[in-house]
N, C-alpha and C positions, 0 to 999 in steps of 0.2 A: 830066271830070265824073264818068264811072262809077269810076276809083277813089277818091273823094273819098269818093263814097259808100257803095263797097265797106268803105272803111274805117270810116268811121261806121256802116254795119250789123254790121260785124266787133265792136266798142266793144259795142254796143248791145247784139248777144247775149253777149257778157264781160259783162257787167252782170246781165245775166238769169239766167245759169247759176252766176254768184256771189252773187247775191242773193236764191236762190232756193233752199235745201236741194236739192228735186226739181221739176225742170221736164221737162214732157213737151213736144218740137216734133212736133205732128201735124196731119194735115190734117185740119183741122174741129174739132170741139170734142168733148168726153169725154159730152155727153149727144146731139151730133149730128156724129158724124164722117162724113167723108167718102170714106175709103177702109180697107180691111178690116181691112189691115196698123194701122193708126192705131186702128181700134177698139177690135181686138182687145188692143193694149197699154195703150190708155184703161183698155177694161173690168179687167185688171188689175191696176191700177195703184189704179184704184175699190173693189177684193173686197181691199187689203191695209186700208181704212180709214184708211190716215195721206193728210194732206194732201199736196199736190202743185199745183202752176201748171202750165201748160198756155200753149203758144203756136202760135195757129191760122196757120201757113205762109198760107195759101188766103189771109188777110185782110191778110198784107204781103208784097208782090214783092219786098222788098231783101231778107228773111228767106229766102223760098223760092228766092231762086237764091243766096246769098252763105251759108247756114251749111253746107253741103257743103264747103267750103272751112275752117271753123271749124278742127275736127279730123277734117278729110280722111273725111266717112263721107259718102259719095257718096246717101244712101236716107233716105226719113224711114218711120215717126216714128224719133225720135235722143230716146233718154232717158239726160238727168243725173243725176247723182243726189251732192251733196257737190262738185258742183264737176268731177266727171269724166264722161266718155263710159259709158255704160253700152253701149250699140250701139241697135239695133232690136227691130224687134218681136221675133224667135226668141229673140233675147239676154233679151230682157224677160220673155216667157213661161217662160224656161226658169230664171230668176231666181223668178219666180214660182210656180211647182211645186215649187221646192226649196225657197222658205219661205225664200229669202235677201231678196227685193224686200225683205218687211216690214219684217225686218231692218234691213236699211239704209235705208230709208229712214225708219225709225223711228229710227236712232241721227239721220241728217243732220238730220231737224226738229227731237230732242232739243238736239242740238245750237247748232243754230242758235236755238232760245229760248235756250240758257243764254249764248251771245254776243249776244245781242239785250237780256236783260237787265243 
């Protein structure tokens, strides 16, 4: 049973981090998160202005114990960004500061409209 479903939540987030320019997995949501590390990469992720998805771990068990297994990153939040691991919150922050986050994730949404259209 639980690898049936392992696998279907493995699928499930394949789907999401590919159809999603930038997806943040954090606990809780980007106007009410739940733990610090999650905030703190919400909030900037929020101060670069491009859009971004978000998926709240806290609101599904197959998410929160099966995407550590995804691409082996043991910690959330875990931000995508184009389809790849960006890492965690230090990773994010430090993306952040340097004025790459916007960057990229301005070219991935770029992008992704112009495959969308």
């Amino acid at each position: 049973m639980s690898d049936s479903l392992e696998k279907e939540t493995l699928e499930r987030i394949d789907q999401q981090v590919k159809n999603n320019p930038v997806v943040l997995y954090m606990k809780g949501t980007p106007q009410m998160p739940s733990c610090g590390f999650s905030s703190r990469a919400a909030q900037a992720l929020v101060e670069t202005g491009e859009k971004f998805a978000f998926v709240n771990i806290l609101a599904d068990a197959a998410i929160f114990e099966h995407l550590p297994k995804y691409q082996d990153w043991p910690t959330f939040p875990q931000l995508y960004i184009d389809g790849e691991l960006q890492g965690g919150c230090d990773i994010t922050l430090e993306l952040a500061e340097s004025g790459e986050l916007k960057k990229m994730m301005a070219e991935a949404n770029a992008k992704s409209e112009a495959n969308a259209g």
